[in-house]
C-alpha positions as MATLAB code, in Angstrom:
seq = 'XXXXXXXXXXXXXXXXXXXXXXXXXXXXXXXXXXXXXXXXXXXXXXXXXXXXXXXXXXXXXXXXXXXXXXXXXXXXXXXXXXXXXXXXXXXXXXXXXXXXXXXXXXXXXXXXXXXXXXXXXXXXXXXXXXXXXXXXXXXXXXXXXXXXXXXXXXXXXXXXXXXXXXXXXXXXXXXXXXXXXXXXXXXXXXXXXXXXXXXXXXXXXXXXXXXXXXXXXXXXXXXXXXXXXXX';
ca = [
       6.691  -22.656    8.422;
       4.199  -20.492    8.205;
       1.653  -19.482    5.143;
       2.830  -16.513    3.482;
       0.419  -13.645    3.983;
       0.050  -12.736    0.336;
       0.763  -15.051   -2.737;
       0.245  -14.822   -6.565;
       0.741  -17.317   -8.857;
       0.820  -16.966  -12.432;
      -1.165  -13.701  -11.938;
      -2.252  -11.816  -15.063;
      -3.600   -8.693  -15.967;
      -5.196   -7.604  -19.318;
      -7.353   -4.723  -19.267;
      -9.027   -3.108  -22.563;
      -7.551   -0.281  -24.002;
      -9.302    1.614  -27.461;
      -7.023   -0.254  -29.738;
      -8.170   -3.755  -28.055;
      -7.045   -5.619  -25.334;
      -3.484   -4.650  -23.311;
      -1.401   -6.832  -21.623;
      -0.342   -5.586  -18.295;
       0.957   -8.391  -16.140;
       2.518  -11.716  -17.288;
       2.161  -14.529  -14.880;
       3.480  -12.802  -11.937;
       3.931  -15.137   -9.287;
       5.646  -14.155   -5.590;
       4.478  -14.535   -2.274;
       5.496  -12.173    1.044;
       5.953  -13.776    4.328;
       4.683  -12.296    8.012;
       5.951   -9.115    8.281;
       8.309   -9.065    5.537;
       8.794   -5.622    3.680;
       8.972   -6.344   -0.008;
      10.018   -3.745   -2.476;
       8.577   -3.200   -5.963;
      10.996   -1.643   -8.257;
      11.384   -0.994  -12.109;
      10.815    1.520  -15.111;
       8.205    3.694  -15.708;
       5.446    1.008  -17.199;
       6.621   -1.647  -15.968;
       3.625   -2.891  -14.237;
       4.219   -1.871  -10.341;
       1.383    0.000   -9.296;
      -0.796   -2.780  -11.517;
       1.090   -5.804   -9.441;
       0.004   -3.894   -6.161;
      -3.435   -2.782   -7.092;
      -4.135   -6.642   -7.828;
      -2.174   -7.605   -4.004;
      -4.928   -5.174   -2.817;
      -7.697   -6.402   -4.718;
      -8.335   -2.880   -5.848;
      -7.715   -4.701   -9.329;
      -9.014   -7.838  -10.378;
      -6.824  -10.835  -12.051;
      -7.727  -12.044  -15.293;
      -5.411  -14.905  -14.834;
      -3.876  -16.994  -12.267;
      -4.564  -16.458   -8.266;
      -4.040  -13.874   -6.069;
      -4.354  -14.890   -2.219;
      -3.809  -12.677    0.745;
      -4.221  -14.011    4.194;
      -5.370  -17.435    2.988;
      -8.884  -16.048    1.054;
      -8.552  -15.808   -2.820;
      -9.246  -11.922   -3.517;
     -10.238  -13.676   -7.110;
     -13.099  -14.802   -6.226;
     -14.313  -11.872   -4.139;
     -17.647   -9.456   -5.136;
     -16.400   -5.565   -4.981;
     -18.379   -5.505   -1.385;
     -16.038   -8.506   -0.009;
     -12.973   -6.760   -1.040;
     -13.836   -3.309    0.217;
     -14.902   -5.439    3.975;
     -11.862   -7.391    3.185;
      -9.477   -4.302    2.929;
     -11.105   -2.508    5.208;
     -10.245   -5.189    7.840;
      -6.763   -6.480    7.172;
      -5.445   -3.843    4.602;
      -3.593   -0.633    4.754;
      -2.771    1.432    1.624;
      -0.996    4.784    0.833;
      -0.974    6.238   -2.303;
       1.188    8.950   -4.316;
      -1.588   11.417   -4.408;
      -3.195   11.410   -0.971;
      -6.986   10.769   -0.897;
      -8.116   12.853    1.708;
     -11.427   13.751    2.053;
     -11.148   17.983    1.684;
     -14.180   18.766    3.759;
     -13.023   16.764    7.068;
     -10.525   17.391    9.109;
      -7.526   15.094    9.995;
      -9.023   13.804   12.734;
     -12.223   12.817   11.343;
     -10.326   11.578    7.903;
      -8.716    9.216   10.055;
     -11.331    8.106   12.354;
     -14.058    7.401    9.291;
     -12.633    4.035    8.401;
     -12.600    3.062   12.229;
     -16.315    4.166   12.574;
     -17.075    2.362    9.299;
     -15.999   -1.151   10.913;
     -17.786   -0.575   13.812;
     -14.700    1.151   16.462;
     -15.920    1.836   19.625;
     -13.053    4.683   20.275;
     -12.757    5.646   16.802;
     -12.164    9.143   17.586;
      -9.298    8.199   20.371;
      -7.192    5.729   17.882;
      -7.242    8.175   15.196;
      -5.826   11.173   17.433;
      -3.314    8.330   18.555;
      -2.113    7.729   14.943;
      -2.087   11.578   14.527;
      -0.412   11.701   17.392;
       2.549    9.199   16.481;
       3.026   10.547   12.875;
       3.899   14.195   14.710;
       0.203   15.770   14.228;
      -1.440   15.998   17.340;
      -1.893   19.675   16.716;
      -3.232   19.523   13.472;
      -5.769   17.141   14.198;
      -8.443   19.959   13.177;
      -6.826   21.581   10.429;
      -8.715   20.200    6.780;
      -6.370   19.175    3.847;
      -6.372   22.497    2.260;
      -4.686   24.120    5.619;
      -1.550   21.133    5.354;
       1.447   21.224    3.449;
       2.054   17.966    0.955;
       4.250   16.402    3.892;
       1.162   16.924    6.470;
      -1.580   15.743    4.131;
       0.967   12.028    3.327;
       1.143   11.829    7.530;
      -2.518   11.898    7.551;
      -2.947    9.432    4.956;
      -0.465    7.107    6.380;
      -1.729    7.461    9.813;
      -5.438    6.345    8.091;
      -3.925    3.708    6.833;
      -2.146    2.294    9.879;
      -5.494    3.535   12.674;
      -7.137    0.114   11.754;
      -4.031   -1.658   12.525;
      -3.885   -3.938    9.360;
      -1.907   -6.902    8.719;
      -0.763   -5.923    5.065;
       0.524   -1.735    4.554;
       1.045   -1.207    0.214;
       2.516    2.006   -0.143;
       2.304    3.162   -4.258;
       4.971    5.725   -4.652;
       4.520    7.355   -1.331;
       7.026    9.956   -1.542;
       6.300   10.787   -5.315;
       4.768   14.121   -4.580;
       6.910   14.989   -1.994;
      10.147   17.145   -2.019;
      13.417   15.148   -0.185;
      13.415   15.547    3.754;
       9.148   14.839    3.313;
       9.968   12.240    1.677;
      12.698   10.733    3.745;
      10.323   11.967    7.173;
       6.943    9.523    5.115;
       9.236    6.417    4.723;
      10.957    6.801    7.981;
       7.585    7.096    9.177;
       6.259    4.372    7.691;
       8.537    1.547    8.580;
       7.977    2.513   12.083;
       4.468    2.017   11.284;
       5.203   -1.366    9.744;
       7.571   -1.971   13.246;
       4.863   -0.836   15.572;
       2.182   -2.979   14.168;
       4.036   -6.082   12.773;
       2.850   -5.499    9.319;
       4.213   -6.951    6.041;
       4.687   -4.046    3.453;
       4.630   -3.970    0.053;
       6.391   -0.539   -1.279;
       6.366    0.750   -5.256;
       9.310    3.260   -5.457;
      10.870    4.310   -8.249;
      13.976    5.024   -5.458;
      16.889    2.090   -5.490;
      18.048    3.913   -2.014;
      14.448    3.612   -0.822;
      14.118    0.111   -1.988;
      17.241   -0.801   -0.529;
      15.625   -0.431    3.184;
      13.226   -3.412    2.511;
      13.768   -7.040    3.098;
      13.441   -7.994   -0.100;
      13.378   -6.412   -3.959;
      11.774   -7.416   -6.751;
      12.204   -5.287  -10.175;
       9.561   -5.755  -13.109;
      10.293   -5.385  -16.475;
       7.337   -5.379  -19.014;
       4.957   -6.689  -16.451;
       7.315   -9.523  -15.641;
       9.233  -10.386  -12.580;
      12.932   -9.772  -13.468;
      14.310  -13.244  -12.882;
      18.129  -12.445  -13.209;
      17.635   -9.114  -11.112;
      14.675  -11.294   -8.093;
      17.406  -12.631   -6.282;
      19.822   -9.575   -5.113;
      18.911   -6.430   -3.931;
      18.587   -3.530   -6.011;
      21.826   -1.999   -7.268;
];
């Protein structure tokens, strides 16, 4: 069997708040196999975006171990987790992250140049191309509807052609048939480049299209609710 490609164990987060320190995470520990899609579901506070933002590194534990392709992000400087990411890691957020003064084309192509892509400029108009914007590739952020600016960002994400995709709330600023069009999208991203995906939704029905669910509660793994899907 093989080594999962991401695995916590007894992961914690405490972070400081005004009032003194705040408890985010409670010894979270889960692992996601090759190419598994994994979805992260729960109330409002729970701790979802917190329990991906630590799988990405883009937080750091303050307890336990958080591994992802066999190196402990734990242990990483800021510099080796931005190399790291930029390597292996895909991720799509709620609120898009585009750069406003480049176009789509060059938004997606930065990250390619960045680790050195020979045909930078080629693989991004390909991932334009395969999320249904080949003729917006030079349109800037400001010209694109919601739906069109997400497509970008999730064809950014997928142009380096990472092993892990996390997706925070993808279609949280996005009205129904966007939002359906983004995760449609986005599992054929995960199909086309045999990536595992880790997806926060607040959506049961959008949950209900991964693998595997997993609801939090309180920053705590739901143990009666881990082993069935989500109702």
């Amino acid at each position: 069997m093989s080594d999962p490609i991401l695995s916590l164990t007894d992961a914690a987060l405490t972070l400081k708040g005004n009032a003194g320190p705040v408890e985010i995470l409670h010894g979270i520990s889960l692992e996601v196999k090759e190419g598994e899609s994994l979805g992260l579901i729960g109330p409002s506070g729970s701790g979802k975006s917190s329990l991906l933002m630590l799988m990405g590194g883009l937080e750091q534990a303050t307890g336990g171990s958080v591994r992802a392709l066999g190196h402990d992000l734990t242990t990483m400087s800021e510099d080796q987790l931005a190399r790291f990411r930029r390597d292996n890691m895909g991720v799509v957020f709620q609120s898009f992250h585009l750069i406003p003064t480049m176009t789509a084309l060059e938004n997606v192509a930065t990250p390619l140049e960045l680790a050195g892509v020979t045909d930078a400029f080629d693989r991004a108009a390909a991932e334009l191309a395969a999320v249904g914007l080949a003729n917006r590739a030079d349109h800037y952020p400001s010209q694109m509807s919601g739906g069109e600016q997400q497509r970008v960002a999730l064809a950014r994400a997928a142009a380096p052609r990472p092993r892990i995709l996390l997706a925070d709330e993808p279609t949280g600023n996005l009205d129904e048939a966007n939002g359906q069009a983004i995760v449609d999208l986005l599992f054929g991203l995960r199909d086309r480049h045999g990536a595992s995906l880790v997806m926060v939704t607040h959506s049961n029905e959008l949950a209900r299209r991964c693998d595997r669910v997993i609801r939090l509660r309180d920053g705590r793994i739901d143990t009666q609710d881990q082993a069935r899907a989500a109702e």
